[in-house]
C-alpha positions as CSV (number, residue, x, y, z in Angstrom):
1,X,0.0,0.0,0.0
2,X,1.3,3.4,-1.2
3,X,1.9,5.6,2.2
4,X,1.3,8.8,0.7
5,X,-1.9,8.4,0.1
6,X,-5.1,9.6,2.6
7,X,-6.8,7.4,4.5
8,X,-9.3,4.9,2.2
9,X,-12.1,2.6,3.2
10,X,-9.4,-0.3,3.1
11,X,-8.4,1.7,6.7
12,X,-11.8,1.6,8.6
13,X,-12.6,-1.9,7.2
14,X,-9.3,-2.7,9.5
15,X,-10.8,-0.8,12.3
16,X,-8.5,2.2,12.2
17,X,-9.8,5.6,12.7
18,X,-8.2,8.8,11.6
19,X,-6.0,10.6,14.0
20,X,-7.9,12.9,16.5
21,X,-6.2,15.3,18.7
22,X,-7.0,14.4,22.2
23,X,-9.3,17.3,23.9
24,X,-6.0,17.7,26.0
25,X,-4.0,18.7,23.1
26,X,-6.4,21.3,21.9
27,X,-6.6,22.6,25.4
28,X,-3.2,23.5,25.1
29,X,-3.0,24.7,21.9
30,X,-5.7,27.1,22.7
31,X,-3.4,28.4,25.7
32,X,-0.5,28.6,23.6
33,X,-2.8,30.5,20.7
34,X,-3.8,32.7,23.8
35,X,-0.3,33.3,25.2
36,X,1.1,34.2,22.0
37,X,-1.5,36.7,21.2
38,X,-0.9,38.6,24.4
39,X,2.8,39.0,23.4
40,X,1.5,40.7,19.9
41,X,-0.6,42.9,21.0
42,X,0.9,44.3,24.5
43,X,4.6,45.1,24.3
44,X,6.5,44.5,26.7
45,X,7.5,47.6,29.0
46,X,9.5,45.9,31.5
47,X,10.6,42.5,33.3
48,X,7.2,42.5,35.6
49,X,4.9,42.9,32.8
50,X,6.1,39.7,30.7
51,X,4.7,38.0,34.0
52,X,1.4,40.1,34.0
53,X,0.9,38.8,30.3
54,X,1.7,34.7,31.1
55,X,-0.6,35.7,33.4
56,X,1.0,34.6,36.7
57,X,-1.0,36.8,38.7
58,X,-3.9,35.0,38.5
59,X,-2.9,32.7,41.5
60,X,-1.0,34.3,44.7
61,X,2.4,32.1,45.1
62,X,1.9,30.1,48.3
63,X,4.7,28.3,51.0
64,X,3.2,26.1,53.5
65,X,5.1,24.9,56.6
66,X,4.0,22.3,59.0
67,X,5.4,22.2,62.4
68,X,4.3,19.8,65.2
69,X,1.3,22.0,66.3
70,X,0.4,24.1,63.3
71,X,0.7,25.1,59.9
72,X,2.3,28.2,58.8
73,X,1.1,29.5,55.2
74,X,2.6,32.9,54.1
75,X,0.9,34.3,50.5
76,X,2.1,36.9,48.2
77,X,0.0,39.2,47.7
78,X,1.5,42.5,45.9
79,X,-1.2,45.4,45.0
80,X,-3.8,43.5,47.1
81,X,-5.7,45.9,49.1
82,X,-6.6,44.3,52.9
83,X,-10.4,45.0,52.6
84,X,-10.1,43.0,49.0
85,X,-8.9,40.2,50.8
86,X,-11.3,37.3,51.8
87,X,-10.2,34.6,53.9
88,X,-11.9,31.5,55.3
89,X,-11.9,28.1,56.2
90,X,-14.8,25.7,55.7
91,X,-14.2,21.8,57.1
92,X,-10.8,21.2,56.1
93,X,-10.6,23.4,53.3
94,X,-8.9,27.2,53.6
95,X,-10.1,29.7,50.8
96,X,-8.1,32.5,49.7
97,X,-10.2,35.0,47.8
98,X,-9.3,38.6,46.7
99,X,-9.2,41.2,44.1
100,X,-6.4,44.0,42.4
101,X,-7.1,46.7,40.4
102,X,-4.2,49.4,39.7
103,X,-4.5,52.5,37.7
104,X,-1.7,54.0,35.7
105,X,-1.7,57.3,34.1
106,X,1.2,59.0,31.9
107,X,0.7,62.1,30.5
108,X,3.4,63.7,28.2
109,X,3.3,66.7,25.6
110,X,2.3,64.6,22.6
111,X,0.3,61.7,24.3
112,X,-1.9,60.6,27.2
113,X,-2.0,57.2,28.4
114,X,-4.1,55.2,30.7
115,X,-4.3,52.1,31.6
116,X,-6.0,50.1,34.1
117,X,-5.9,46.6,35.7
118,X,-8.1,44.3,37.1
119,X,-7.9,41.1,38.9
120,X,-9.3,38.3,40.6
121,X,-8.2,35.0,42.4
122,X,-9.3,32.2,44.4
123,X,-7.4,29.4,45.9
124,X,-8.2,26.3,47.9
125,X,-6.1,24.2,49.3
126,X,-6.9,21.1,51.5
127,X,-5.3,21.2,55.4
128,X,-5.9,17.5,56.3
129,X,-8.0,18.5,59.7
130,X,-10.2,20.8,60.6
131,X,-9.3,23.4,63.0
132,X,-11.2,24.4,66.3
133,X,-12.4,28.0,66.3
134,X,-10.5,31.2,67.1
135,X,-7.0,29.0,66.5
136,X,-5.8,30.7,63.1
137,X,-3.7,33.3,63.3
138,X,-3.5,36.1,60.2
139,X,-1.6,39.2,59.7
140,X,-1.1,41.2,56.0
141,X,2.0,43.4,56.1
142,X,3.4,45.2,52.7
143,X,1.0,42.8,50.5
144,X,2.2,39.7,52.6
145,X,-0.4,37.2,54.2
146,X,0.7,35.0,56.7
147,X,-1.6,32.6,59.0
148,X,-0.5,30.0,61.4
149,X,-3.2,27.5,61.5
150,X,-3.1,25.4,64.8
151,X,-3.6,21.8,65.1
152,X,-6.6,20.0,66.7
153,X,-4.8,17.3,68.9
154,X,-5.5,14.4,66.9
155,X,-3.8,15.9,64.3
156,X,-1.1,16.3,65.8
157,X,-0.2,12.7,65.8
158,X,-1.3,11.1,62.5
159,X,2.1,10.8,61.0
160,X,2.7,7.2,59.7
161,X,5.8,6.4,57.7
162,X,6.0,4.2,54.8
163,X,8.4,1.5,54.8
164,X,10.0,0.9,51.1
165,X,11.2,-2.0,50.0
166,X,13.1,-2.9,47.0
167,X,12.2,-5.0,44.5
């Protein structure tokens, strides 16, 4: 059989279907398409705003630290007023919700620009117990978040190590 040639009905009568990308694949070529088209159409004024246009603002960069009696979670959180920032914890399950916005004007004998930003987030993340009342800790400090989530007691303990074996 000649290789160059399309797909005939000899193919299905063997059972094999043409190639379909896999709705993973167009997923990411849609992101790509999407990423691209940010960089042609707003240039690039500086380091921070090739960030702003892959979009990594869209989720606040998070460290977690356990301890033996707590977790200690610290979120970046530049140009995010305090009363945009919502924070709560339902079962096991803490919520981080807020909102940016910034305004920038430049004004210059032959031009007038403005631009103007807007933002929102959410993000969830699972503790692994859920915590007795009045035992979180939060303070926001120069766009900073940091909680320190304490421990119900029978958290505390529910470490079990996995033994591997080779083989």
């Amino acid at each position: 059989m000649d290789t160059d040639q399309a797909p005939g009905p000899e193919t299905k009568a063997r059972g094999v279907a043409p190639f379909a990308p896999a709705p993973f694949f167009q997923a990411m070529q849609r992101e790509m398409n999407q990423l691209l088209e940010r960089f042609r159409t707003q240039p690039l004024a500086s380091p921070d705003s090739f960030f702003d246009a892959i979009g990594t603002g869209a989720y606040p960069a998070i460290d977690v630290a356990e301890t033996e009696g707590a977790l200690e979670i610290t979120a970046d959180l530049p140009g995010v007023q305090e009363d945009n920032l919502d924070i709560s914890i339902s079962g096991d399950v803490l919520t981080l919700k807020g909102e940016k916005s910034s305004d920038h004007e430049q004004k210059d004998a032959d031009y007038h620009m403005v631009e103007r930003r807007y933002g929102r987030f959410r993000r969830q993340m699972p503790l692994g117990f859920t915590p007795e009342d009045g035992a979180v800790e939060a303070t926001f400090t120069d766009g900073v978040l940091k909680l320190k989530i304490a421990k119900p007691d029978g958290a505390r303990n529910f470490v079990q190590k996995i033994k591997v074996n080779r083989g």
